[in-house]
N, C-alpha and C positions, 0 to 999 in steps of 0.2 A: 885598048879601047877606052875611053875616056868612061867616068860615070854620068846616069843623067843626072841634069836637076835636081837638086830635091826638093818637095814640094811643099810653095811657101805656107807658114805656119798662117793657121786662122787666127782673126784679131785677138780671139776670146782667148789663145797661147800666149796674150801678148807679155805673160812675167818671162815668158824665154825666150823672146825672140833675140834678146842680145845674145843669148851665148851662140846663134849660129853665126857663122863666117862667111862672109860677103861671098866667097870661091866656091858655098852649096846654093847657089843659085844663077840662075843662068840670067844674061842681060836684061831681058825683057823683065822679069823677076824684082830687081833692083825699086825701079822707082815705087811699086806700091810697098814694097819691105819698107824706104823708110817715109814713103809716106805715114804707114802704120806706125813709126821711130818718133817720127816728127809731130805727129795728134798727141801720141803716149806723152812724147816730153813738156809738150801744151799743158798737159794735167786733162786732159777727154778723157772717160771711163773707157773701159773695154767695147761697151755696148754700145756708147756714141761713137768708137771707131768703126767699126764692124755697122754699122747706120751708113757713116758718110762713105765705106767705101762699097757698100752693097747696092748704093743709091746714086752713084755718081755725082757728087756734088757738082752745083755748079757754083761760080765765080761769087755771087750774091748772095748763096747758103750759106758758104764758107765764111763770107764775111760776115753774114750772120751771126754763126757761131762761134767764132772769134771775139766780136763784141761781147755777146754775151759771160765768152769766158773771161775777157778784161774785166767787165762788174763784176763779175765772182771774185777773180784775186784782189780787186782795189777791196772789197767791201771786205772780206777777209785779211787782208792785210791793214784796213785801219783798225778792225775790232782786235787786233796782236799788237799792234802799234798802243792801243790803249788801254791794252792788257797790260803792256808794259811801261806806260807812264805808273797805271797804279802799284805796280813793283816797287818802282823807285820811288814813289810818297810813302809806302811801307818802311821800307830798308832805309827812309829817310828819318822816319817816325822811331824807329829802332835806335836807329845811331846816335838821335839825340836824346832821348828818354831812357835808353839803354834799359827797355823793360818790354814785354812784350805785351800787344795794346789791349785794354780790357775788353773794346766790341773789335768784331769782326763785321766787318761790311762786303755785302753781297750787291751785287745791280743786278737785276733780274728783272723780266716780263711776266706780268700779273695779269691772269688772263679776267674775263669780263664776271660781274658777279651780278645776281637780280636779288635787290634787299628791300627792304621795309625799312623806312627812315624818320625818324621826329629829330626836325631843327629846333634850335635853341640858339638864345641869346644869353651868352654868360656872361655875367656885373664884372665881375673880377674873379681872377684867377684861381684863388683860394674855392671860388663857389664849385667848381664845377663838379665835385661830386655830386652836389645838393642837385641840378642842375643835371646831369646827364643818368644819376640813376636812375628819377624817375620818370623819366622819357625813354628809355630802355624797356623798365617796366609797362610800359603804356604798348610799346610797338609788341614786343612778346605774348601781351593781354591779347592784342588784333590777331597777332598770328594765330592763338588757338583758338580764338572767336572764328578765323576762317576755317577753322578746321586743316591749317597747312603747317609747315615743319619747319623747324627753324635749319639753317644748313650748312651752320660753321660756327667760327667763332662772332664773337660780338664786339664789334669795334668804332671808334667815332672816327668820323673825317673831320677834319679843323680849315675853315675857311678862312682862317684870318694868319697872319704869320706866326711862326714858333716863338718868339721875343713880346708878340702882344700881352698885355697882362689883363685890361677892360675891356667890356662889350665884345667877346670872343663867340663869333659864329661858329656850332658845330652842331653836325650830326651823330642822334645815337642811331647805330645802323644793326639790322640783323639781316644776315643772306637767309634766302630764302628757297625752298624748294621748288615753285612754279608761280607763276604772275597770280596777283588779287588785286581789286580795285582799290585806287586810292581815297581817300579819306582828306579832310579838311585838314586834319592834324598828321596825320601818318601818310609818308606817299611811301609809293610804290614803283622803282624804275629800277633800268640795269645801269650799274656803275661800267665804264668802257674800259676796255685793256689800259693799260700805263707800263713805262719803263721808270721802276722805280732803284732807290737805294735804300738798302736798308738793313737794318740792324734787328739784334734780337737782346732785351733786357732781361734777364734771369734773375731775384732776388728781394730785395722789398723795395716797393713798388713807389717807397718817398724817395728811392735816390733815381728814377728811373729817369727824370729831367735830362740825366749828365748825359742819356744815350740820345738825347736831342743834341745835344751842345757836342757830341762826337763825330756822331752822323752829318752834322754842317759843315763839321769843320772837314772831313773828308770828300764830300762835294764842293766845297771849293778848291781843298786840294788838287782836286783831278780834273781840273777844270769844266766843272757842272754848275748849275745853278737850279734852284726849285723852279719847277713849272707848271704848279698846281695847286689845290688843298692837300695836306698832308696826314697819314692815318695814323692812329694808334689800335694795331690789333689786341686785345687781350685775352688770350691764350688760355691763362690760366690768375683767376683773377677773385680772390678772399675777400670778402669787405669786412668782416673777424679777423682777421691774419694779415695786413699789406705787406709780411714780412716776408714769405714766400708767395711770388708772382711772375708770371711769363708774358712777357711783350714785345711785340712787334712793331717799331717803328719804319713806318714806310714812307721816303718823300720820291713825289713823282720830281725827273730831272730830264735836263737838254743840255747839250753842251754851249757853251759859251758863244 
């Protein structure tokens, strides 16, 4: 006497359903098995298989969810795609230099930040300590005058290009713990998320320029270009000592 059936494994089995054999199931069996085969090999969780087959798809769900899993692999498959450009500008970097590179560049999403800001107008480039500490100074004064907290580090954003040398627009900015009213001199806004590049300078803080001059040249490399003002976080920052300092240069980027 023959055996029966056996009976088909639930989506949520679905890491074993290959090892059963088509010959433990009986005819009617077959089409939702690879139905279950054919979603798996799409890339659908377990739990969107076990959805569409508990719900009967129809013709227009499915296309549905098809579509939507195309964006998924296209959008996935170009952020590897230029994973892999920036491989090959490395192993490029390497091969000719034959040294391993002094910054390491990151791209990352920079989420939204709410700061305290005094702009300035820098003469020339030499100035802008003169220039940016004591606008620093002034915004830090407000925040304890509000009674509110400063909420990271302290960093300028640069409105004018990295190669500028005169009348350089920038901001001294401090994040801040919760909204206060703006001022004549000091505003008050949230900075918006950004896809930036960026690098980290470790060391004294007169050679820190060369992590500007690396950081471009690796945005052109990978086929980016700046799309915004660009920051200088400072991390860790002596105005006694520039010899030991930490920084973070950040340019917002698009692709070409």
């Amino acid at each position: 006497m023959p055996s029966p059936p056996a009976p088909l494994p639930h989506a949520g089995e679905g890491l074993g359903v290959r090892a059963y054999r088509a010959s433990q199931y009986s005819a009617s069996q077959l089409p939702r098995l690879n139905r279950i085969l054919a979603l798996k090999d799409l890339g659908f969780s377990l739990e969107q298989i076990e959805h569409a087959l508990a719900d009967s798809l129809t013709t227009e769900q499915l296309r549905g969810m098809l579509k939507l899993k195309r964006a998924e692999v296209a959008q996935r498959l170009a952020a590897e795609q230029e994973r892999l450009a920036r491989i090959e500008v490395r192993l490029r970097h390497i091969e000719q230099e034959e040294t391993m590179p002094t910054y390491d560049v990151v791209f990352k999403t920079i989420p939204p930040v709410r700061v305290a800001a005094r702009r300035v107008t820098i003469p020339t480039n030499d100035q802008a300590p003169a220039y940016l500490g004591p606008a620093f100074r002034e915004v830090s004064t407000y925040i304890r005058d509000q009674v509110a907290k400063e909420a990271g580090s302290c960093f300028a954003v640069w409105h004018t290009p990295a190669d500028a040398a005169v009348n350089e627009e920038a901001e001294a900015i401090v994040p801040i713990d919760r909204a206060l009213p703006s001022t004549e001199r000091v505003q008050v806004y949230e900075l918006p998320s950004a896809q930036v590049a960026a690098l980290v300078h470790d060391g004294n803080f007169e050679d820190f320029t060369q992590g500007h001059t690396a950081l471009l040249s690796w945005i052109e490399a990978n086929g980016y270009q700046v799309a915004g003002p660009f920051r200088e976080i400072y991390i860790r920052h002596n105005h006694n000592d520039l010899s030991e300092s930490t920084t973070e240069i950040q340019f917002p980027v698009e692709k070409v």
